[in-house]
C-alpha positions as CSV (number, residue, x, y, z in Angstrom):
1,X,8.5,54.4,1.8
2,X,8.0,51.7,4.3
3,X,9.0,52.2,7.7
4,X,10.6,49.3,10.4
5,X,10.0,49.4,13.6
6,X,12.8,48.7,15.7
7,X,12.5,45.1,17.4
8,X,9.5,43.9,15.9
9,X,11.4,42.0,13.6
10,X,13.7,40.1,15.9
11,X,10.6,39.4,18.3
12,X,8.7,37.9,15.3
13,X,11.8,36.0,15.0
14,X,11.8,34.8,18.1
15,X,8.1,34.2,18.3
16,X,8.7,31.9,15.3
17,X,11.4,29.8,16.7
18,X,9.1,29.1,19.6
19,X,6.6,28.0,17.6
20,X,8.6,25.8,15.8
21,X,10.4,24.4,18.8
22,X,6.9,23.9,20.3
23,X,5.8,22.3,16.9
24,X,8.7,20.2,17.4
25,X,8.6,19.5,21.1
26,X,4.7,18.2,20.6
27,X,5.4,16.1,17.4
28,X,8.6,14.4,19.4
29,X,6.0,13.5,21.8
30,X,3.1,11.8,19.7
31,X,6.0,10.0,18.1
32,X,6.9,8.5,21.3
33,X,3.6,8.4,22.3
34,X,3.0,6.0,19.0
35,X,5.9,3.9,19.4
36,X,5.4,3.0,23.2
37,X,2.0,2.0,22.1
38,X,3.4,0.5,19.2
39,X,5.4,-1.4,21.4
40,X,2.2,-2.3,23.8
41,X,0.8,-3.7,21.3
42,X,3.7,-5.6,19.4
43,X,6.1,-6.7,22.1
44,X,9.6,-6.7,22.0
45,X,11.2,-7.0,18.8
46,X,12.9,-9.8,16.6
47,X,15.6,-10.0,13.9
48,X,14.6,-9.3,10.7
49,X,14.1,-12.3,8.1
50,X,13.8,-13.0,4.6
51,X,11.7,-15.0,2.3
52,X,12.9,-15.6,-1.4
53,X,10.4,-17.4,-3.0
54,X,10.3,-19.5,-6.5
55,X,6.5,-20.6,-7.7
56,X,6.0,-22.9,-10.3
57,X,2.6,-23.6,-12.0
58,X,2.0,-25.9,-14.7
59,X,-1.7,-26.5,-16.2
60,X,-3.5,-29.3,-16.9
61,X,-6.5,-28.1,-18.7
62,X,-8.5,-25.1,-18.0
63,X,-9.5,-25.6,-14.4
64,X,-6.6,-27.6,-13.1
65,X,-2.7,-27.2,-12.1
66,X,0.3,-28.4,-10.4
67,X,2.0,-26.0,-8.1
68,X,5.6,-27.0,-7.0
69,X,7.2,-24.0,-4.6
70,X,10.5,-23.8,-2.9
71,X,10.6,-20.9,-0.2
72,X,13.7,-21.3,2.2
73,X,14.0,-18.4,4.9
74,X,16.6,-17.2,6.9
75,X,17.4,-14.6,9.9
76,X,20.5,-13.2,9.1
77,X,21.1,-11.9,13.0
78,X,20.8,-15.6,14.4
79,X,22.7,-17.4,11.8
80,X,19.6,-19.3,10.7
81,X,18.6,-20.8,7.9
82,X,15.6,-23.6,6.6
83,X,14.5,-24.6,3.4
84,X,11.2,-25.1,2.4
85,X,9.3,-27.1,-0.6
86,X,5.5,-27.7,-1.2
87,X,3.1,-29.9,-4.1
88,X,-0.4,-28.6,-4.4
89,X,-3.1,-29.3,-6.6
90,X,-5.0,-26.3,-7.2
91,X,-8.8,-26.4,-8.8
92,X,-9.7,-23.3,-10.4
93,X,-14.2,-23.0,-10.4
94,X,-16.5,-20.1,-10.8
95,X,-15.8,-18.1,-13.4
96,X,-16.3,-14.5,-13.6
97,X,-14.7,-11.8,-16.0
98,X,-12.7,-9.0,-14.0
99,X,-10.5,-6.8,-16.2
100,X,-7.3,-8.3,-15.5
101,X,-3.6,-8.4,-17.6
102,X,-1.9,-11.1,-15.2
103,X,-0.6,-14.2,-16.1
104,X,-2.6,-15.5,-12.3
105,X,-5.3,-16.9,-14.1
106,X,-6.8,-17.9,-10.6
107,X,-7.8,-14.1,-10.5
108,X,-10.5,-14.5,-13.0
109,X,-12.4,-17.0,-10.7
110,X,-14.8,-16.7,-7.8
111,X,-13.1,-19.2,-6.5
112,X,-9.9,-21.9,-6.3
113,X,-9.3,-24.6,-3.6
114,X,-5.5,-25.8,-2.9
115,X,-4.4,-29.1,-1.3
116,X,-1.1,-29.8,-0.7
117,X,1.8,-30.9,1.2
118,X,5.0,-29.0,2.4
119,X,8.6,-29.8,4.6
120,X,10.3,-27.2,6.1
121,X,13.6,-28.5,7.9
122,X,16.4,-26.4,8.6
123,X,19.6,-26.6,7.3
124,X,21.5,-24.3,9.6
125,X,20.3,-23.9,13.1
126,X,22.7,-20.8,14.3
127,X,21.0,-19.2,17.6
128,X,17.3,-20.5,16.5
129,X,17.3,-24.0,17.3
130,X,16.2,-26.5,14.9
131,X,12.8,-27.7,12.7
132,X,11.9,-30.4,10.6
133,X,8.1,-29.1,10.3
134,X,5.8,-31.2,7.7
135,X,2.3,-29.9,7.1
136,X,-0.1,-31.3,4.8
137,X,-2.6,-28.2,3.9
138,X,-6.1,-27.4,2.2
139,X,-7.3,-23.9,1.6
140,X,-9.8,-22.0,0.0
141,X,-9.3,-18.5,-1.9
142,X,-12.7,-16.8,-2.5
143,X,-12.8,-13.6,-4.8
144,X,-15.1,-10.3,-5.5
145,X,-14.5,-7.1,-7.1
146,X,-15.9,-4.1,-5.4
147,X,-15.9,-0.5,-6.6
148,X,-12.4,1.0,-8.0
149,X,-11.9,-2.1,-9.6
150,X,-10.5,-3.3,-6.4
151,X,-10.2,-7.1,-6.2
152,X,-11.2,-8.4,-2.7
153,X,-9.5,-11.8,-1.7
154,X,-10.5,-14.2,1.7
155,X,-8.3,-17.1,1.6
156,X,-9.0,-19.9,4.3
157,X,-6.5,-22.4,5.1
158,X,-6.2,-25.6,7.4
159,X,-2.9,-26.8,7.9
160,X,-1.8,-30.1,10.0
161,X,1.9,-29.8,11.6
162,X,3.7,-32.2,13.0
163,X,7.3,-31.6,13.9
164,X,9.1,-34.9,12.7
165,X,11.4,-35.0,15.3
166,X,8.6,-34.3,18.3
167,X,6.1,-37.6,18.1
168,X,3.8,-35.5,20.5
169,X,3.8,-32.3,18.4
170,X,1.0,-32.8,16.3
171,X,-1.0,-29.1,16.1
172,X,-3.9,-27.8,13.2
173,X,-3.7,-24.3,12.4
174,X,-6.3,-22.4,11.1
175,X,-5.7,-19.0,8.7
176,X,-8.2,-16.8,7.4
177,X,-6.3,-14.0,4.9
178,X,-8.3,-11.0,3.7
179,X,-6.4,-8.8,1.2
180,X,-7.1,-6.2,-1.2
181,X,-5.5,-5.0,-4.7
182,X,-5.4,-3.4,-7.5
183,X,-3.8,-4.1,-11.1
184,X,-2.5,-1.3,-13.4
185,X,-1.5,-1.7,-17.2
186,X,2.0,-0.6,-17.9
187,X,1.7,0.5,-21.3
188,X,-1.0,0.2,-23.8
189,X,-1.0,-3.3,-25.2
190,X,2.0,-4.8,-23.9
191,X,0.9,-7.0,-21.6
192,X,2.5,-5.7,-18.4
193,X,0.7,-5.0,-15.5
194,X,1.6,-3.4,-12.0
195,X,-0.5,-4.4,-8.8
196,X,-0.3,-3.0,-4.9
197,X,-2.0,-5.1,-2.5
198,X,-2.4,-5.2,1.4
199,X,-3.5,-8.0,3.5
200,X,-4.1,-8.7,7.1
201,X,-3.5,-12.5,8.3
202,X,-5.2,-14.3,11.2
203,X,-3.6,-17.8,12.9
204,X,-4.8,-20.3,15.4
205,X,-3.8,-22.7,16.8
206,X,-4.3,-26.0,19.0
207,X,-1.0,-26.1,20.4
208,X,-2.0,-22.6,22.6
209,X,-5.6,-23.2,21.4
210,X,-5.9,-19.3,20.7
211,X,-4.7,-17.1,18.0
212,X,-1.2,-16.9,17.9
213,X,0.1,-14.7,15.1
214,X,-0.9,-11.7,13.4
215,X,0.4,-11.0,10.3
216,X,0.2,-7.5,7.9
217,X,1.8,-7.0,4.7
218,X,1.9,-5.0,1.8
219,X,3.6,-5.7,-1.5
220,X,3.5,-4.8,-5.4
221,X,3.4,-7.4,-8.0
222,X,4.8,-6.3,-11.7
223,X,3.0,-8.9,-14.1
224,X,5.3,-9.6,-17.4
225,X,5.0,-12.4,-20.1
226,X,8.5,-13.0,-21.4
227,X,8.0,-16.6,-21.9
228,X,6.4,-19.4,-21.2
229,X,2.6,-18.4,-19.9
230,X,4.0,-15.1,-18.3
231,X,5.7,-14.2,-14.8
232,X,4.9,-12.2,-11.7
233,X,7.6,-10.7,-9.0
234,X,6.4,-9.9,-6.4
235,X,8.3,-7.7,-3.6
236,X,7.0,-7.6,0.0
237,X,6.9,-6.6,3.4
238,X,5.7,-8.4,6.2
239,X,5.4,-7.8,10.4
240,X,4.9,-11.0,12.1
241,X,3.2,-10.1,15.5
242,X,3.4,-13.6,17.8
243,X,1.0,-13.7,20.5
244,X,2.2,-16.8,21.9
245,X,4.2,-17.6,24.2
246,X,5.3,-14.2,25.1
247,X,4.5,-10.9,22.5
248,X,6.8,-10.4,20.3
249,X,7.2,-9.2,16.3
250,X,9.5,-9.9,13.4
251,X,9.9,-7.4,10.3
252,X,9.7,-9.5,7.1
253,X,11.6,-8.9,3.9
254,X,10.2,-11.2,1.1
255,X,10.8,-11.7,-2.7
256,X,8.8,-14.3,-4.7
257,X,9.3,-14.9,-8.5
258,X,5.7,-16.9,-9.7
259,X,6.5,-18.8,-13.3
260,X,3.5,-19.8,-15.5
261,X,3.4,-22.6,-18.2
Protein backbone atom coordinates (compact mmCIF):
# COMPACT_ATOMS: atom_id res chain seq x y z
CA UNK A 1 0.00 0.00 0.00
CA UNK A 2 1.58 3.25 -0.86
CA UNK A 3 1.59 5.96 1.54
CA UNK A 4 1.22 10.06 0.73
CA UNK A 5 2.77 12.33 2.55
CA UNK A 6 0.79 15.32 3.26
CA UNK A 7 2.12 18.47 1.25
CA UNK A 8 4.62 16.98 -0.70
CA UNK A 9 2.50 16.80 -3.52
CA UNK A 10 1.27 20.40 -3.70
CA UNK A 11 5.00 21.57 -3.10
CA UNK A 12 6.15 19.51 -6.07
CA UNK A 13 3.38 21.26 -7.71
CA UNK A 14 4.50 24.36 -6.96
CA UNK A 15 8.12 23.66 -7.49
CA UNK A 16 6.95 22.71 -11.01
CA UNK A 17 5.10 25.78 -11.86
CA UNK A 18 8.23 27.76 -10.91
CA UNK A 19 10.18 25.96 -13.04
CA UNK A 20 8.10 26.37 -15.88
CA UNK A 21 7.51 30.10 -15.24
CA UNK A 22 11.27 30.43 -14.94
CA UNK A 23 11.54 28.25 -18.20
CA UNK A 24 9.25 30.69 -19.58
CA UNK A 25 10.55 33.91 -18.06
CA UNK A 26 14.26 33.00 -19.57
CA UNK A 27 13.00 31.80 -23.09
CA UNK A 28 10.78 35.41 -23.26
CA UNK A 29 14.05 36.89 -22.81
CA UNK A 30 16.50 35.21 -25.43
CA UNK A 31 13.51 35.89 -27.73
CA UNK A 32 13.81 39.50 -27.13
CA UNK A 33 17.22 39.27 -26.87
CA UNK A 34 17.19 37.85 -30.70
CA UNK A 35 14.88 40.18 -32.07
CA UNK A 36 16.61 43.43 -30.78
CA UNK A 37 19.65 42.01 -32.35
CA UNK A 38 17.66 41.07 -35.08
CA UNK A 39 16.72 44.44 -35.41
CA UNK A 40 20.53 45.78 -34.89
CA UNK A 41 21.36 44.18 -37.55
CA UNK A 42 18.31 44.59 -40.00
CA UNK A 43 17.03 48.07 -39.35
CA UNK A 44 13.66 49.07 -39.24
CA UNK A 45 11.26 47.28 -41.25
CA UNK A 46 9.44 47.67 -44.67
CA UNK A 47 6.15 46.51 -46.24
CA UNK A 48 6.08 43.30 -47.51
CA UNK A 49 6.19 42.75 -51.51
CA UNK A 50 5.61 40.31 -54.00
CA UNK A 51 7.23 38.94 -57.01
CA UNK A 52 5.10 36.78 -59.48
CA UNK A 53 7.30 35.74 -62.02
CA UNK A 54 6.67 34.05 -65.73
CA UNK A 55 10.11 32.55 -67.50
CA UNK A 56 10.09 31.58 -70.88
CA UNK A 57 12.93 29.53 -72.50
CA UNK A 58 13.09 28.50 -75.96
CA UNK A 59 16.22 26.50 -77.43
CA UNK A 60 18.11 26.88 -80.29
CA UNK A 61 20.28 23.85 -80.41
CA UNK A 62 21.93 22.16 -77.54
CA UNK A 63 23.98 24.93 -76.08
CA UNK A 64 21.93 27.92 -76.81
CA UNK A 65 18.52 29.77 -75.79
CA UNK A 66 16.33 32.71 -75.72
CA UNK A 67 15.00 33.72 -72.35
CA UNK A 68 12.08 36.29 -72.42
CA UNK A 69 10.80 37.03 -68.56
CA UNK A 70 8.15 39.27 -67.25
CA UNK A 71 8.37 39.85 -63.34
CA UNK A 72 6.17 42.87 -62.20
CA UNK A 73 6.28 43.60 -58.30
CA UNK A 74 4.18 45.29 -56.13
CA UNK A 75 3.97 46.49 -52.21
CA UNK A 76 0.56 46.08 -51.37
CA UNK A 77 0.99 48.60 -48.11
CA UNK A 78 2.23 51.59 -50.35
CA UNK A 79 -0.13 51.12 -53.27
CA UNK A 80 2.77 50.35 -55.56
CA UNK A 81 3.15 48.61 -58.38
CA UNK A 82 6.04 48.16 -61.59
CA UNK A 83 6.28 45.90 -64.29
CA UNK A 84 9.23 44.36 -65.37
CA UNK A 85 10.43 42.44 -68.78
CA UNK A 86 13.93 41.14 -69.78
CA UNK A 87 15.63 39.23 -73.31
CA UNK A 88 18.73 37.18 -72.59
CA UNK A 89 20.75 35.07 -74.46
CA UNK A 90 21.93 32.32 -72.45
CA UNK A 91 25.04 29.86 -73.54
CA UNK A 92 25.04 26.68 -71.86
CA UNK A 93 29.24 25.08 -71.82
CA UNK A 94 30.84 22.52 -69.72
CA UNK A 95 29.12 19.59 -69.55
CA UNK A 96 29.11 17.35 -66.73
CA UNK A 97 26.44 14.55 -65.71
CA UNK A 98 24.78 15.21 -62.15
CA UNK A 99 21.67 13.04 -61.51
CA UNK A 100 19.07 15.35 -62.21
CA UNK A 101 15.00 15.00 -63.34
CA UNK A 102 14.45 18.90 -64.13
CA UNK A 103 13.43 20.29 -67.14
CA UNK A 104 16.58 23.23 -66.21
CA UNK A 105 18.91 21.78 -68.48
CA UNK A 106 21.44 24.58 -67.40
CA UNK A 107 21.85 22.21 -64.27
CA UNK A 108 23.72 19.73 -66.10
CA UNK A 109 26.59 22.18 -67.01
CA UNK A 110 29.63 23.53 -65.15
CA UNK A 111 28.81 26.46 -66.50
CA UNK A 112 26.18 29.08 -68.47
CA UNK A 113 26.72 32.79 -69.17
CA UNK A 114 23.55 35.27 -69.64
CA UNK A 115 23.49 38.63 -71.38
CA UNK A 116 20.61 40.50 -71.51
CA UNK A 117 18.53 43.51 -71.22
CA UNK A 118 15.64 44.48 -68.84
CA UNK A 119 13.01 47.74 -68.09
CA UNK A 120 11.37 48.04 -65.09
CA UNK A 121 8.93 51.17 -64.99
CA UNK A 122 6.22 51.44 -62.74
CA UNK A 123 2.90 51.59 -63.53
CA UNK A 124 1.41 52.84 -60.24
CA UNK A 125 3.51 54.96 -58.02
CA UNK A 126 1.15 54.94 -54.66
CA UNK A 127 3.44 56.11 -51.58
CA UNK A 128 6.83 54.74 -53.45
CA UNK A 129 7.51 57.26 -55.88
CA UNK A 130 8.29 56.38 -59.36
CA UNK A 131 11.00 54.27 -61.64
CA UNK A 132 11.63 53.86 -65.14
CA UNK A 133 15.01 51.60 -64.36
CA UNK A 134 16.67 50.03 -67.75
CA UNK A 135 19.69 47.70 -67.07
CA UNK A 136 21.47 45.91 -69.67
CA UNK A 137 23.15 42.72 -67.71
CA UNK A 138 25.87 39.85 -68.08
CA UNK A 139 26.28 37.11 -65.56
CA UNK A 140 27.92 34.11 -65.02
CA UNK A 141 26.39 30.81 -63.15
CA UNK A 142 29.23 28.38 -62.19
CA UNK A 143 28.13 24.80 -60.88
CA UNK A 144 29.64 21.84 -58.65
CA UNK A 145 28.21 18.97 -56.81
CA UNK A 146 29.53 18.29 -53.48
CA UNK A 147 28.67 15.38 -51.15
CA UNK A 148 24.76 14.57 -50.50
CA UNK A 149 24.29 15.16 -54.01
CA UNK A 150 23.99 18.78 -53.14
CA UNK A 151 24.36 21.07 -56.12
CA UNK A 152 26.47 24.21 -55.33
CA UNK A 153 25.67 27.33 -57.54
CA UNK A 154 27.94 31.00 -57.66
CA UNK A 155 26.22 33.18 -59.98
CA UNK A 156 28.12 36.54 -60.84
CA UNK A 157 26.27 39.31 -62.44
CA UNK A 158 27.16 42.91 -63.69
CA UNK A 159 24.32 44.97 -64.29
CA UNK A 160 24.44 48.77 -65.88
CA UNK A 161 21.29 51.03 -64.56
CA UNK A 162 20.32 54.04 -65.70
CA UNK A 163 17.09 55.54 -64.45
CA UNK A 164 15.57 56.99 -67.80
CA UNK A 165 14.15 59.77 -66.39
CA UNK A 166 17.57 60.79 -64.22
CA UNK A 167 20.32 61.68 -67.15
CA UNK A 168 22.91 61.69 -64.19
CA UNK A 169 21.85 58.29 -62.70
CA UNK A 170 23.96 56.01 -64.40
CA UNK A 171 25.26 53.20 -61.53
CA UNK A 172 27.01 49.31 -62.25
CA UNK A 173 26.10 46.92 -59.72
CA UNK A 174 27.81 44.03 -59.02
CA UNK A 175 26.10 40.52 -57.54
CA UNK A 176 27.80 37.47 -56.55
CA UNK A 177 24.89 34.63 -55.55
CA UNK A 178 25.99 31.51 -53.78
CA UNK A 179 23.12 28.93 -53.32
CA UNK A 180 22.75 25.44 -52.49
CA UNK A 181 20.01 22.58 -53.35
CA UNK A 182 18.88 19.55 -53.63
CA UNK A 183 16.40 17.64 -56.11
CA UNK A 184 14.11 14.80 -55.09
CA UNK A 185 12.20 12.38 -57.46
CA UNK A 186 8.49 12.32 -56.78
CA UNK A 187 7.66 9.03 -57.80
CA UNK A 188 9.53 6.36 -59.56
CA UNK A 189 9.62 7.11 -63.20
CA UNK A 190 7.37 9.89 -63.60
CA UNK A 191 9.44 12.60 -64.21
CA UNK A 192 8.58 14.91 -61.31
CA UNK A 193 11.08 16.18 -59.19
CA UNK A 194 10.95 18.34 -55.83
CA UNK A 195 14.00 20.70 -54.93
CA UNK A 196 14.75 22.98 -51.63
CA UNK A 197 17.39 25.44 -52.08
CA UNK A 198 18.92 28.40 -49.98
CA UNK A 199 20.90 31.19 -51.19
CA UNK A 200 22.63 34.24 -49.83
CA UNK A 201 22.99 37.40 -52.27
CA UNK A 202 25.65 40.14 -52.18
CA UNK A 203 25.15 43.79 -54.12
CA UNK A 204 27.35 46.70 -54.84
CA UNK A 205 27.18 49.44 -55.97
CA UNK A 206 28.80 52.75 -57.55
CA UNK A 207 26.07 55.01 -56.67
CA UNK A 208 27.13 54.40 -52.57
CA UNK A 209 30.25 52.73 -53.91
CA UNK A 210 29.78 49.98 -51.02
CA UNK A 211 27.60 47.03 -50.73
CA UNK A 212 24.17 48.01 -50.40
CA UNK A 213 21.87 45.01 -50.14
CA UNK A 214 21.87 41.76 -48.68
CA UNK A 215 19.64 39.36 -49.71
CA UNK A 216 18.66 35.54 -48.16
CA UNK A 217 16.12 33.37 -49.50
CA UNK A 218 14.86 30.03 -49.44
CA UNK A 219 12.48 28.36 -51.84
CA UNK A 220 11.29 24.78 -53.26
CA UNK A 221 10.97 24.20 -56.87
CA UNK A 222 8.45 21.12 -57.94
CA UNK A 223 9.86 20.07 -61.47
CA UNK A 224 6.82 18.66 -63.82
CA UNK A 225 6.70 17.95 -67.70
CA UNK A 226 3.13 18.34 -68.75
CA UNK A 227 3.99 19.80 -71.99
CA UNK A 228 6.06 21.33 -74.04
CA UNK A 229 9.90 20.63 -72.60
CA UNK A 230 8.60 20.51 -68.98
CA UNK A 231 7.88 23.31 -66.16
CA UNK A 232 9.19 24.38 -62.81
CA UNK A 233 7.28 26.56 -59.96
CA UNK A 234 9.00 27.77 -57.88
CA UNK A 235 7.71 29.27 -54.45
CA UNK A 236 9.96 31.62 -52.34
CA UNK A 237 10.82 33.75 -49.69
CA UNK A 238 13.05 36.49 -49.62
CA UNK A 239 14.45 39.31 -46.77
CA UNK A 240 15.91 42.25 -48.55
CA UNK A 241 18.37 43.84 -45.96
CA UNK A 242 19.34 47.57 -47.61
CA UNK A 243 22.36 48.94 -46.26
CA UNK A 244 22.14 52.16 -47.99
CA UNK A 245 21.02 55.03 -47.30
CA UNK A 246 19.71 54.15 -43.88
CA UNK A 247 19.22 50.16 -42.70
CA UNK A 248 16.36 48.87 -43.35
CA UNK A 249 14.67 45.27 -44.62
CA UNK A 250 11.71 44.11 -46.67
CA UNK A 251 10.07 40.49 -46.35
CA UNK A 252 9.68 39.08 -49.82
CA UNK A 253 6.89 36.84 -51.13
CA UNK A 254 7.79 35.47 -54.60
CA UNK A 255 6.17 32.98 -57.16
CA UNK A 256 7.81 32.20 -60.50
CA UNK A 257 6.36 29.70 -63.05
CA UNK A 258 9.70 28.71 -65.56
CA UNK A 259 8.20 27.25 -69.10
CA UNK A 260 10.55 25.07 -71.28
CA UNK A 261 10.30 24.45 -75.12
Amino acid sequence: MCRSIPGVGASNTRLGRTGAQRLAAAFLAVLLAFRAEASDFLGSPEGLQVWPELDVFVGAGEDFRIIGKLEPSLIPSLGNYNAGASIYGNWLVSPFMPTLISPEIAKQRRLDVRVGLSWYPTVVAGDAGWANVLQVEAEATGRITIPGDILMTVRNRVEARWQLDEPTSFAWRLRIRPQLEREFELGTGAGHSLTPFANVEFIWSTSDDMWEQLRMQVGLQLGVRWFGKGQVIEVNGTIITYLQPARSYAPVVGVVWYQYF
